[in-house]
N, C-alpha and C positions, 0 to 999 in steps of 0.2 A: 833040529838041534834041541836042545833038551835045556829049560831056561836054569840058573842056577841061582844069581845073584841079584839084586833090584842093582837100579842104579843111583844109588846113594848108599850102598852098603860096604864098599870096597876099600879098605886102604892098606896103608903098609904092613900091616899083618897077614895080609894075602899076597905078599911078593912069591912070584915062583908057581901059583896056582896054576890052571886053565881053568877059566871059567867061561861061562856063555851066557849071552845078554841079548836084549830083543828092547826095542822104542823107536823114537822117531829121532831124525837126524835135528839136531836144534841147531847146528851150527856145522857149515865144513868150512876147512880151510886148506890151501893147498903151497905149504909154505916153500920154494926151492926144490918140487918132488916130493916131499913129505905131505903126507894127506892127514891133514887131523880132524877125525868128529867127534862133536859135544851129542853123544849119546844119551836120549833122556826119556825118563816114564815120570812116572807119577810121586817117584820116590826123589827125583834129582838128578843127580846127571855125571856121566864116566865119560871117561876121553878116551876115544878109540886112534891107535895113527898104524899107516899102510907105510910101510918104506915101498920105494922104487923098486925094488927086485921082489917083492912079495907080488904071490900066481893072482891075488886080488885085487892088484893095483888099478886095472882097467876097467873093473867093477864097482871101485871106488870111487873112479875119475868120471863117472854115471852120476852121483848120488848128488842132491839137491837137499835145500833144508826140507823140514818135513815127509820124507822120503821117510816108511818104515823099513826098517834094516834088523836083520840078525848077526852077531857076530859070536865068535870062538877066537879065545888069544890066552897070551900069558900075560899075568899083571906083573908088570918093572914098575921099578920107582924112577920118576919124571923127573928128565935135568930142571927145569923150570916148575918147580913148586906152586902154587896155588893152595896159601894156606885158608883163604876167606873159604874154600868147598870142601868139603865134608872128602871128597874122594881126591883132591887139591895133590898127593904126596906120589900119587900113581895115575899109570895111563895103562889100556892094555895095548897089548902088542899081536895083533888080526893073523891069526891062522886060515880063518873061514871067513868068507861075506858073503848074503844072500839078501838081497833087495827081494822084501817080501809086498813093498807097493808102492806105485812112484804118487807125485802129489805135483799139482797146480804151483803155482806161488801165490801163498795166501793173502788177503785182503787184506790183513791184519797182520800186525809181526809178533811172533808167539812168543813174547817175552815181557817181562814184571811190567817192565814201565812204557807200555805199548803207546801210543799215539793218537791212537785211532777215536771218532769221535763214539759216543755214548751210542747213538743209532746204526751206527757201524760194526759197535761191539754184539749188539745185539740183534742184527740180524744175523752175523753169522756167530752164534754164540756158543756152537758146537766148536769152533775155532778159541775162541773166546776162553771156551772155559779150559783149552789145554794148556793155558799161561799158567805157571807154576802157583802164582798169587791166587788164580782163583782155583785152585787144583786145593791149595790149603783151605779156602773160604770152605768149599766142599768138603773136608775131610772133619773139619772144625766142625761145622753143621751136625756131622754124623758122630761122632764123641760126644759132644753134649747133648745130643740126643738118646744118646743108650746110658748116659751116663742119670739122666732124670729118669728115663726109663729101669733102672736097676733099684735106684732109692724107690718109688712107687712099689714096684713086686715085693721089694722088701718091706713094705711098711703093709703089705696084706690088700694092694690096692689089684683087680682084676682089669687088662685089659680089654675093652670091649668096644665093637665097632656101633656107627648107628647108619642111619641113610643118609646117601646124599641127594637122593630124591624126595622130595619130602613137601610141606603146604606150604602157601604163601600164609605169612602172619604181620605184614606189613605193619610197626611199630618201631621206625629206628630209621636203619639204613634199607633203600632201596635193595630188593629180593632180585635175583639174576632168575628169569622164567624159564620153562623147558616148555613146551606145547607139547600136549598127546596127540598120539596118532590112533590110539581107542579109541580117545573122549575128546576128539571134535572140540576145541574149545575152550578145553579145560586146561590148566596147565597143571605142573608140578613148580617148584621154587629151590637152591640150591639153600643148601641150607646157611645162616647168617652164621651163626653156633649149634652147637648140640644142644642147646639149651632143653627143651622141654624133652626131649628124648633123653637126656643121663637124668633127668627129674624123674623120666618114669622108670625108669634101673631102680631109683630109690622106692617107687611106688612097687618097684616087683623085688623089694628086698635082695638086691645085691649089693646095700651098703657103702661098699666101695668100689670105684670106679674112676679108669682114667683111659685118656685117648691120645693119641696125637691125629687131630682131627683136622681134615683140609673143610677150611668157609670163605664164603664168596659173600662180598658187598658190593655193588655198582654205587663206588664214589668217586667223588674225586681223588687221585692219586696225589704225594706230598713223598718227600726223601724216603721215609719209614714209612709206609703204606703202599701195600700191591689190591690190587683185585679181588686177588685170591693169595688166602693167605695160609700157616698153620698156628695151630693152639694147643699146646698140653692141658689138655679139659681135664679137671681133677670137681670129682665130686664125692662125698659120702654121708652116710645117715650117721644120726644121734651124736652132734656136733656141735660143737657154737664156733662164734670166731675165734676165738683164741685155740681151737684144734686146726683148726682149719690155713691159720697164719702160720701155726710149730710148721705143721708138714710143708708148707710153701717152702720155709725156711730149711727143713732139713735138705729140701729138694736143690737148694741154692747153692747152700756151704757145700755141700758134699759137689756139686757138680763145677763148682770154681776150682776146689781144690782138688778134682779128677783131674780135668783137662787145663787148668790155667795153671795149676800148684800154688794158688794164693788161697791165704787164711784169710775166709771172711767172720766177722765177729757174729757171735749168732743174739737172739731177742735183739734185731734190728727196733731202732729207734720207731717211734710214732708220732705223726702231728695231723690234727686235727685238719680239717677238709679248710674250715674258714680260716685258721690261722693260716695253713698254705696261703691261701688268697690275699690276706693280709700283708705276708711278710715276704712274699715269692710270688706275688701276680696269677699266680697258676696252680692245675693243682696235681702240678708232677715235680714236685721241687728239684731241683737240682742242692744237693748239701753240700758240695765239692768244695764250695766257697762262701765267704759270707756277704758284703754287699748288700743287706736286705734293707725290704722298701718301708719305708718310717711315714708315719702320720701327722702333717704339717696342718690342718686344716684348722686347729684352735688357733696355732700361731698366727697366720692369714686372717682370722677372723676379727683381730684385733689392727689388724697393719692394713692400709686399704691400697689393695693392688687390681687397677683395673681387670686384667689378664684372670684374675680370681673370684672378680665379684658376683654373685648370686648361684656361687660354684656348691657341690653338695661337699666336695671331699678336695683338700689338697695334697697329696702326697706325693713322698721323692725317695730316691735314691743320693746316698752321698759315698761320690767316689773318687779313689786316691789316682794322682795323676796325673786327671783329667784336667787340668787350670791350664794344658798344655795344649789339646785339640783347639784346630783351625777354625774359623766360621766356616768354613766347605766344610767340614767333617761335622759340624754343630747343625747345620741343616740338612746333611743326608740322615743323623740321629731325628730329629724333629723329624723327617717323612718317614722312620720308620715309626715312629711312634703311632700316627696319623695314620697309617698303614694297618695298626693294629688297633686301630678303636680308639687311640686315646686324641682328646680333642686339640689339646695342642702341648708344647713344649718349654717349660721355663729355666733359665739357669742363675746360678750366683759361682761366682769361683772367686778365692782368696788367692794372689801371687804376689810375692814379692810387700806383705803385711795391707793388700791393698784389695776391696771387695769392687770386684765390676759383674755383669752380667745383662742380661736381656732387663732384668727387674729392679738390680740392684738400687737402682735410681730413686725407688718408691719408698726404701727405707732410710734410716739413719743409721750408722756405724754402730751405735748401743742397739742399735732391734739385732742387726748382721750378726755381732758376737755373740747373738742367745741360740744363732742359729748352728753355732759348735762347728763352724768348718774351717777345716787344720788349714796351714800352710801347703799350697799345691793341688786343695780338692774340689770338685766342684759339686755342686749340688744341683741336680735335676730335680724338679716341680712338672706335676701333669695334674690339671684339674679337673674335675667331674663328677661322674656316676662313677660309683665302685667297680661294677663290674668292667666300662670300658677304661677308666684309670690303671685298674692290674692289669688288664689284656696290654694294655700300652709300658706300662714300667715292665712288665714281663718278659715281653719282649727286649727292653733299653737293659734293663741287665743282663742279660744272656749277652746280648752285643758287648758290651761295655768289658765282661770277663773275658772274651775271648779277645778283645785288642788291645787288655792290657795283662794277658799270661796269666789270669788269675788263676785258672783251672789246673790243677795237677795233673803230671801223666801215669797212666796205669796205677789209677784210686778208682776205688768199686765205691761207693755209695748208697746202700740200702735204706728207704725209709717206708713206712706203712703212713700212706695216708687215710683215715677213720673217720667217723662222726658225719658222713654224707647226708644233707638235705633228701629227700626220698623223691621229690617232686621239681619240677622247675615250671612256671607256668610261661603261656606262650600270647602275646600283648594279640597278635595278625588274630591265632586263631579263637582265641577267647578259651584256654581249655588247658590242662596238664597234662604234661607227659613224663614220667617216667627218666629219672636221673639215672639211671643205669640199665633196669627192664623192667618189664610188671610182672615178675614174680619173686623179686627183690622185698624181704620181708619189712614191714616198718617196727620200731622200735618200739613204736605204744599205738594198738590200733585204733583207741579212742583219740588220740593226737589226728590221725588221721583221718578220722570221721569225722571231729568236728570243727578242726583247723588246719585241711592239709597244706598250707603254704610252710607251714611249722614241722609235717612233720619229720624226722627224721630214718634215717636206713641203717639197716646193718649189715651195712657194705662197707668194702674196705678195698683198697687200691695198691699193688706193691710199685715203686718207682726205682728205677736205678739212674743215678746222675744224670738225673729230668730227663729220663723217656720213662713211663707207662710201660708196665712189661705185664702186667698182668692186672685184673680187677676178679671181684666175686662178692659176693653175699651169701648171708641166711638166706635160704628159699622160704615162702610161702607156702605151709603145709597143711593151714587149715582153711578149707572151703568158702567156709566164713569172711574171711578175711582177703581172700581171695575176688570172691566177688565186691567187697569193700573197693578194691584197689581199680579192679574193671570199673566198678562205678565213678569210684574218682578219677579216672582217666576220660569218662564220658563216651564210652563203649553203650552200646544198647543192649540190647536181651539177645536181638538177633544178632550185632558183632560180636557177641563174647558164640553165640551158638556155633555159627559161620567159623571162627578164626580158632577160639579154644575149644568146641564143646567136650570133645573126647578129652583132652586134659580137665577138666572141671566134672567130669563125672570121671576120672581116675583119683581123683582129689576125696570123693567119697567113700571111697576100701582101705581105708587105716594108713592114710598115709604118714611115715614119721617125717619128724624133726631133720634138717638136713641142711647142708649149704657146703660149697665150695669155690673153686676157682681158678678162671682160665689164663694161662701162663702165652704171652706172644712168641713161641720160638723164634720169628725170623728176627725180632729185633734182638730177643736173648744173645743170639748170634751175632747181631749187626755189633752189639756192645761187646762182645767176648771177642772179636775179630779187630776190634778198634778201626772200625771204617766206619764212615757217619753214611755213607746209600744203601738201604734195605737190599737194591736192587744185586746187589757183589753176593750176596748170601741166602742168593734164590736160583735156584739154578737157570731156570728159562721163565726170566720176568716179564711184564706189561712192559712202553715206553711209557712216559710220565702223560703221554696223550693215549693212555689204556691200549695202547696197539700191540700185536705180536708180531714184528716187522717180520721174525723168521720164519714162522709159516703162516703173513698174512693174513692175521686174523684180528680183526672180525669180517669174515669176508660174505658174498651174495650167494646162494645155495639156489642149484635149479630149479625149473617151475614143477616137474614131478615131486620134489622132496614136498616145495610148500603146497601141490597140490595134496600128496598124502595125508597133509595136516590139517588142510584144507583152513591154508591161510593165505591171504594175497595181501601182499605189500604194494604200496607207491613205486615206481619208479620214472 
């Protein structure tokens, strides 16, 4: 039969047709001799019914959910209405039935609000993804994806592919290996990013350049993090930041308002890398709401609170509310602080015109009122080192907005965060590495020769309602400078030969001015879908224990393979 209509395309404008439809049975029912199925593709779903005297009945009276079927009928309008479905106003009425493949009972039940556990979904995820919810997650995937794809060709940008076999350059996140089977020994590495391959597109003047490129990291996996992931890599020559932010940005607005149809405001806001840290613990802010973290440590320093003495920094959070949470809920907040680096927990809360708390005790009512907290709010205190203090408030607010509704629904939030340290130094190994990569240009390369803890990046980070969607910088275009940065990283002659050399003698043939930056599709996605697990907006994901339950992998390969390679594992 000859397919005509999807199945979410039919309603009361088609009364009277014959049309022909083809999917899987999502639902039978066999009400008093009337056979009704919920008929469904990819599009949604028609209601098929067989009366008793029709030549198909007993071919009907076969049919199980999941069961592929064709049918031919006339579409009537349904005594029983269903206005919540697109196709709700009509049913067709079966001419023809032809069971084109019967099916098992599946593991899973092929519907929105399925039951089933997370490891269940995903071994059988070919099952999985025929639930209509994630039928959209995929469909959503591939719209924003042509739709970033169409602003890039139109802004002059060249699709171009690079390798995915490529060297190891160990600097960051652990390299996923391949073994050769020419070269004995030798491996190849998947690649982390395109990183130094779209830097030599700019080296062989292609200017501009962009990918949707698949990279692999062997880390730890977390809600927004796979294995293996994708990146809209965007690079091009004779740029600074600020070209390089525009196009990010055209690439945004125009793809929110393709596929979401919402106006995002364009010259998206900026803040600085350390105010982030300052004011938001972190340095993917969330803007959505306000709540930010305030600096108590002159206060304290005057007021003697054991919990704070010989502390570098006191700071808090004050928040509305809270004068209401339990001591159970006051010490699961306290372990998550703990949890996130921060040394410990302190509170004051005002109820009822009356100041109490873990500390309150240490001061007098005249010190409490200078501390400005309204009726009903309480104020958290976490002492320390800066950096584990924001890792710990960073966490306490994110918490704190989500259990008291602060966060609004369906707000996009763009911010650039800027002004990136270049360097972070590392206490274990005695030596710096590289705040974003080492070929991350720095801002003044004398800064960096003879103060790098100072110096500064011009790298720039885009965030949306606190997820990281994308990072980039100015490259590193002159040789000079170049080797600067290998040296302050503590590279030798023979690591830079070993890991860069062929990049550092491309770096010699005129290379220009250049920088860009890679956009996270799957979280792009994860945020435009409004699901918080990466894993819904990948088609065939890792478990959060890096596993592929569905085809078993990472599994043991036979002794011929690893003799070919001529590699012998333990067993």
């Amino acid at each position: 039969m000859k397919y005509t209509h999807n199945n979410n395309e039919l309603n009361h404008k088609h009364i009277g047709q014959t049309v022909y439809l083809k999917g899987w049975a999502a639902k039978v029912r066999n009400l008093g001799g009337l056979i009704f199925i919920d008929l469904r593709d990819r599009f949604g779903i028609t209601q098929l019914v067989i009366l008793p005297s029709n030549k198909n009945y007993d071919t009907a009276l076969k049919i199980r959910n999941e069961y592929v079927i064709e049918a031919q009928g006339k579409v009537i309008e349904r005594e029983s209405k269903n206005l919540n479905m697109s196709t709700g106003e009509i049913e067709v009425e079966v001419s023809e039935l032809v069971i084109l493949n019967t099916a098992e009972t599946p593991p899973i039940s092929i519907t929105n609000d399925t039951d089933a556990l997370e490891d269940t979904r995903l071994k059988y995820r070919y099952l999985d993804l025929r639930r209509p919810v994630m039928q959209q997650f995929m469909m959503k995937r591939h719209h924003i994806t042509q739709a970033i794809r169409s602003v890039l060709v139109q802004e002059g940008f060249y699709e171009l592919e690079t390798p995915i076999l490529g060297k190891s350059t160990p600097e960051g996140a652990r390299d996923f290996l391949v073994p050769s089977r020419l070269y004995p020994g030798q491996f190849y590495a998947l690649p982390q990013s395109p990183q130094i391959y779209k830097q030599l597109f700019m080296v062989a003047g292609m200017e501009k350049y962009f990918q949707i490129a698949r990279c692999f990291r062997d880390e730890d996996l977390r809600a927004d993090r796979q294995l293996e992931f994708t990146q809209i890599d965007i690079e091009a020559s004779f740029v600074d930041q600020n070209d390089v932010m525009s196009t990010v940005e055209k690439v945004l607005i125009h793809t929110f308002k393709e596929v979401l149809n919402v106006d995002v405001t364009p010259n998206f806001p900026k803040i600085t890398y350390q105010e982030s840290m300052e004011k938001y613990g972190n340095d993917k802010p969330d803007m959505r709401y306000e709540m930010l973290i305030q600096d108590y440590t002159d206060f304290f320093k005057r007021h003697e609170v054991p919990l704070f003495q010989g502390k570098s920094q006191v700071r808090g959070i004050l928040c509305d509310q809270a004068a209401t949470l339990t001591r159970k809920r006051l010490d699961a907040l306290t372990e998550l602080v703990k949890k996130n680096h921060g040394e410990a927990l302190a509170f004051i809360k005002k109820q009822e015109g009356v100041y109490s708390g873990s500390i309150a005790k240490y001061l007098k009512d005249e010190c409490l009122a200078k501390l400005n907290i309204q009726e009903g709010q309480m104020l958290f205190l976490v002492p320390g080192e800066f950096e584990k203090v924001s890792s710990g408030l960073s966490a306490l607010r994110i918490e704190l907005a989500q259990e008291f509704k602060m966060i609004p629904e369906n707000t996009y939030k763009f911010v650039w965060v800027v002004d990136w340290p270049l360097l972070e130094y590392s206490e274990e190994e005695g030596r710096y590495y590289a705040k974003h990569h080492p070929f991350t240009a720095p801002v003044d390369p004398e800064v960096l020769k003879n103060d790098p803890k100072n110096a500064m990046a011009k790298a720039y980070d885009i965030v949306l309602n606190g997820y990281e969607i994308g990072g980039g910088s100015i490259r590193i275009h002159n040789q000079e400078v170049q080797k600067l940065m290998f040296d302050t990283l503590g590279l030798s002659k023979e690591d830079i030969e070993t890991r860069f050399g062929f990049f550092v003698d491309a770096l010699k043939y005129g290379t220009p001015p250049h920088g860009g930056l890679a956009l996270g599709l799957d979280r792009v996605v994860m945020l435009m879908t409004n699901t918080t697990n990466i894993k819904d907006v990948v088609a065939f994901p890792k478990t959060q224990s890096a596993r592929d339950t569905m085809m078993q992998a990472p599994s043991a390969v036979d002794d011929l393979q690893l003799k070919e390679l001529e590699i012998k594992v333990g067993r």
